[in-house]
C-alpha positions in Angstrom: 0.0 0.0 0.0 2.6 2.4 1.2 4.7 1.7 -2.1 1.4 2.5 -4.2 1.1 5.8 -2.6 4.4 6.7 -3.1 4.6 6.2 -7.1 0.9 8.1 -7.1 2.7 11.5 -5.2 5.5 10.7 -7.7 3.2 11.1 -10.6 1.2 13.4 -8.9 5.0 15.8 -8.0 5.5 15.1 -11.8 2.6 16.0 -13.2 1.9 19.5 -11.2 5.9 20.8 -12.3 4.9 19.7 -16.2 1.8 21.7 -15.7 3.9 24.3 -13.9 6.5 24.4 -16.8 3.8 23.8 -19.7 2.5 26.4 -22.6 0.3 29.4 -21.7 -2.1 30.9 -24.0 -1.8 34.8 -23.4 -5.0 36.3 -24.6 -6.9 32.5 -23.6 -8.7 34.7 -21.1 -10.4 36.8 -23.5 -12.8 36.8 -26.4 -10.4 37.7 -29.5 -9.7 35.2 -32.3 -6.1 34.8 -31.8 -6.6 33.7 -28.0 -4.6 30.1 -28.8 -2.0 31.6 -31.4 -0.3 33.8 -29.3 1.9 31.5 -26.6 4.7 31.3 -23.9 6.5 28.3 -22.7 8.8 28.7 -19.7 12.0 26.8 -19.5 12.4 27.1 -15.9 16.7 27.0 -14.2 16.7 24.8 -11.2 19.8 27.0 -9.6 18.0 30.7 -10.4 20.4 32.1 -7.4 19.5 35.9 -8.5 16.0 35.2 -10.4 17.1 36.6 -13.6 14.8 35.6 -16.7 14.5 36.5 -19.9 11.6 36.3 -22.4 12.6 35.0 -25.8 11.7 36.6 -28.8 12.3 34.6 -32.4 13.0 36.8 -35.4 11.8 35.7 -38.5 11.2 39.1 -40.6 7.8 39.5 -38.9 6.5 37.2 -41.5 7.0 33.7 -39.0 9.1 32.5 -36.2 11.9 30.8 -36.1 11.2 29.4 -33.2 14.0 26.8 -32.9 17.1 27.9 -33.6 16.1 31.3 -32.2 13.6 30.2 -29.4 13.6 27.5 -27.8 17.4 26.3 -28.3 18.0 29.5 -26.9 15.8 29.1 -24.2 17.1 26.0 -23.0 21.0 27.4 -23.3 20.1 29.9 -20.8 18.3 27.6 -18.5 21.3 25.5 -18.7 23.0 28.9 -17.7 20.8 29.1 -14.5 18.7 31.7 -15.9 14.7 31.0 -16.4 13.7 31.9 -20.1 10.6 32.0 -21.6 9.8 31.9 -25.3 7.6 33.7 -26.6 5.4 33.1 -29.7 3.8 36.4 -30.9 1.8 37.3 -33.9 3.3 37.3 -37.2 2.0 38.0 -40.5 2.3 34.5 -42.0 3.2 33.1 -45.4 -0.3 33.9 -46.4 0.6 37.3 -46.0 4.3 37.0 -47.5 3.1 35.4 -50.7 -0.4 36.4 -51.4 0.1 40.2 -50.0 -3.9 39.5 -48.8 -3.4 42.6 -46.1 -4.3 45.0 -49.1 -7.4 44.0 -48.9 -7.8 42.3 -45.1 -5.8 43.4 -42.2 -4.5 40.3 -41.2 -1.6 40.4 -38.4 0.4 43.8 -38.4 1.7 46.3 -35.7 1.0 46.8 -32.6 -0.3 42.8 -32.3 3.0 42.3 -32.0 4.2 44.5 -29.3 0.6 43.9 -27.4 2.2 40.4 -27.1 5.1 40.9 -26.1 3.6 43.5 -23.6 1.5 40.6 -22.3 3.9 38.1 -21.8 5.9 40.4 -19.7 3.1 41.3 -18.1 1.9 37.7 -17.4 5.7 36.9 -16.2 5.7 39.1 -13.9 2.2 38.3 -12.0 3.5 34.9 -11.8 7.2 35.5 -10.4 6.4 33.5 -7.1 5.2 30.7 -8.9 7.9 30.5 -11.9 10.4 31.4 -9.2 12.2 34.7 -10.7 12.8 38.1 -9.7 10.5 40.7 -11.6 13.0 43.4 -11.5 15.5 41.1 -13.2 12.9 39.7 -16.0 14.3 41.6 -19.6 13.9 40.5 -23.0 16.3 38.6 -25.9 15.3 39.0 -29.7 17.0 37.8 -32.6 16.6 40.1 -35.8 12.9 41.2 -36.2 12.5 39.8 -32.7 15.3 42.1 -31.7 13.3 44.7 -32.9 10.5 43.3 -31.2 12.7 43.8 -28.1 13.8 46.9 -28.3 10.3 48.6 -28.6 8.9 46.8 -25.2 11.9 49.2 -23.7 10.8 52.2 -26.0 7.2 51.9 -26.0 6.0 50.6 -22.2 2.2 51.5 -21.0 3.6 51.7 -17.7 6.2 49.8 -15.0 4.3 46.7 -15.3 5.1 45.5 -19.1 9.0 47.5 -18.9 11.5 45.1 -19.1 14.6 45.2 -16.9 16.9 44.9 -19.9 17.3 44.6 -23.7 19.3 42.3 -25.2 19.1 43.0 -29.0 21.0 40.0 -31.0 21.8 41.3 -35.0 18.3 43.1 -34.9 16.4 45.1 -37.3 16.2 48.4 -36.2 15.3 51.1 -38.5 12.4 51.0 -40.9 13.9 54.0 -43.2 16.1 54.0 -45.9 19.0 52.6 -47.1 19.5 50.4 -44.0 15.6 48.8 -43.5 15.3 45.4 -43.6 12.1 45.9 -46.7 11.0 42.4 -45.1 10.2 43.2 -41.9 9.0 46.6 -42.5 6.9 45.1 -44.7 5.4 42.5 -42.4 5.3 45.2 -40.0 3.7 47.8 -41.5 1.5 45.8 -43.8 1.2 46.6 -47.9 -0.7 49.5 -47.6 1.3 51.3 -44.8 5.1 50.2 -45.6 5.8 53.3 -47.5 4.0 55.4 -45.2 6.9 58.1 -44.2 5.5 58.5 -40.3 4.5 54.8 -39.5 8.3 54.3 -41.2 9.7 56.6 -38.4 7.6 55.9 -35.9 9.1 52.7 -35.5 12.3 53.2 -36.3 14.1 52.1 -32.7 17.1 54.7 -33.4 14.2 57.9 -33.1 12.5 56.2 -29.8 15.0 55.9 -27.0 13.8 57.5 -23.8 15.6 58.8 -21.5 15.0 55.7 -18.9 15.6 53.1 -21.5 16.6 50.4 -19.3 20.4 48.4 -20.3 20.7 47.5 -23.7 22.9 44.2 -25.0 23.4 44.7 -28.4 25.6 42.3 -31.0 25.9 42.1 -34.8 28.1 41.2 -37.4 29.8 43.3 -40.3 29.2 40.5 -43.0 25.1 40.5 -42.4 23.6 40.2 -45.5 20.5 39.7 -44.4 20.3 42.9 -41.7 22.6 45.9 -42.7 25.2 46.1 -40.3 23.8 49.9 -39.8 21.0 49.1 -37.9 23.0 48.4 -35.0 25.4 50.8 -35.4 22.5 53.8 -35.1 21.2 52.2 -32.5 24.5 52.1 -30.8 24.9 56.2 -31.8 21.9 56.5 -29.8 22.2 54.8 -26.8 25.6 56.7 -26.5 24.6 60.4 -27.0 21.6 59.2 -24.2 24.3 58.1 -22.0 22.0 54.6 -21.8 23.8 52.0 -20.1 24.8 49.4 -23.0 27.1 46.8 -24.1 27.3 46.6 -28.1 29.7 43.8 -29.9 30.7 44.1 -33.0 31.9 41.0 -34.9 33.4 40.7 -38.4 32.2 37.6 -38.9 29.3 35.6 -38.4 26.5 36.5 -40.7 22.8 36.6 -39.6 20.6 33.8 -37.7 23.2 31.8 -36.0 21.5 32.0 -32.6 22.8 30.0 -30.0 24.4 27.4 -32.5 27.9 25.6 -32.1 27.7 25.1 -35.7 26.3 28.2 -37.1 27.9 31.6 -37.2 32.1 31.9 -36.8 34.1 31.2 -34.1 34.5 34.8 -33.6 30.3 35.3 -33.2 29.7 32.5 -31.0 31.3 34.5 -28.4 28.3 36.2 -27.8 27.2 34.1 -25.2 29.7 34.2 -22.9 29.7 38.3 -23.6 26.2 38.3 -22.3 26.6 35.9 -19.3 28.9 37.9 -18.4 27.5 41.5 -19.0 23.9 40.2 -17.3 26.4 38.5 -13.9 27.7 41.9 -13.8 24.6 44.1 -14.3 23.0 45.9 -11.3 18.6 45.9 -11.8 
């Protein structure tokens, strides 16, 4: 009998940390159509000493996620790293969208769903610190490329204390949406066809115009030979963050390319040292 009870709390222990650790549906608790679309799926550190955590954005030019090699390999490198992570799957315009250009006609997914997202799921993290076991005021946010972007506008563009991340850490992103150094892509998915070439939606979300004053610590890393994301984007956004006197790390490699993420076998030798720039920069920064 006793042996019986003891493999039912085992399964019982099990079950309650899987449902503990499983995917939440942000919007599931309201009446909007993409209440199961939009998730977040923690990836939890069992040595969190400090609390730090970090949601995961995926780039993917707005148009999808890559939400492998940019999410969720990510997310399991910093929990190995004793830092809770959290990827999150937002809105994107989808392949619909990329090859049929339907949002002439029908609005499909487009600015702000994707920053309400990412507003949520900061948001959400941060009403459940006690249960995921993290520190709030240590919770900031990783994007890769259009995620990166992503990023950077939860620290530009925060309704209030509750959805501000503690820090940025922007990995080859797309930051401007003008000319010559815009990522067309992106700004397309972004902006949608019928507002891409609109001059004020282009500079309104153009990271480099944005940065308050408060902006909390910025990580920021890209490589020379990008040919998928000028090189320029972070280099403005760098310009910025020093004539703001924002607290900031940037890294600038001359190899590596775009989209590399995490990988051992992707990127350079050279741009894999990213991770060990940011462990260190994040051991070091004082939230």
């Amino acid at each position: 009998m006793f042996r019986k009870l003891l493999i039912l709390s085992l399964f019982l222990l099990l079950v309650g940390n899987v449902s503990a650790q499983g995917t939440v549906c942000l919007w599931q608790d309201q009446d909007v159509s993409y209440g199961e679309q939009v998730t977040l799926t923690p990836f939890l550190a069992d040595d969190n000493a400090d609390g730090t955590a970090v949601i995961v954005c995926p780039g993917g030019s707005y148009f999808w996620l890559d939400d492998v090699n940019e999410g969720e390999e990510v997310a399991e490198w910093l929990q190995n790293q004793g830092i809770s992570a959290f990827v999150l799957r937002y809105r994107a315009a989808g392949f619909g969208a990329f090859f049929w250009h339907h949002r002439r006609v029908f609005r499909g997914k487009q600015h702000p769903d994707m920053l309400n997202d990412a507003k949520q799921a900061i948001e959400y993290v941060k009403q459940h610190s006690n249960e995921y076991k993290i520190n709030p005021n240590r919770l900031g946010v990783m994007g890769f490329s259009a995620g990166g972007h992503l990023a950077l506008m939860t620290a530009c563009f925060p309704d209030n204390d509750d959805d501000m991340p503690a820090f940025v850490a922007a990995i080859y992103p797309v930051v401007t949406m003008n000319d010559p150094y815009a990522h067309d892509r992106s700004r397309r998915a972004l902006l949608s066809e019928r507002k891409q070439n609109n001059q004020l939606m282009r500079d309104s979300l153009s990271m480099e115009k944005h940065i308050p004053e408060n902006c909390p610590p910025v990580f920021l890393i890209n490589c020379m030979d990008d040919e998928t994301v000028d090189y320029h984007n972070s280099m403005l956004l760098d310009s910025v963050l020093i004539m703001k006197n924002i607290d900031h790390k940037y890294i600038q490699y001359q190899t590596g390319k775009h989209g590399f993420g995490v990988s051992e076998v992707y990127g350079t030798k050279e741009s894999r040292q990213w991770k060990n720039e940011f462990l260190n920069w994040i051991k070091d920064l004082s939230l």
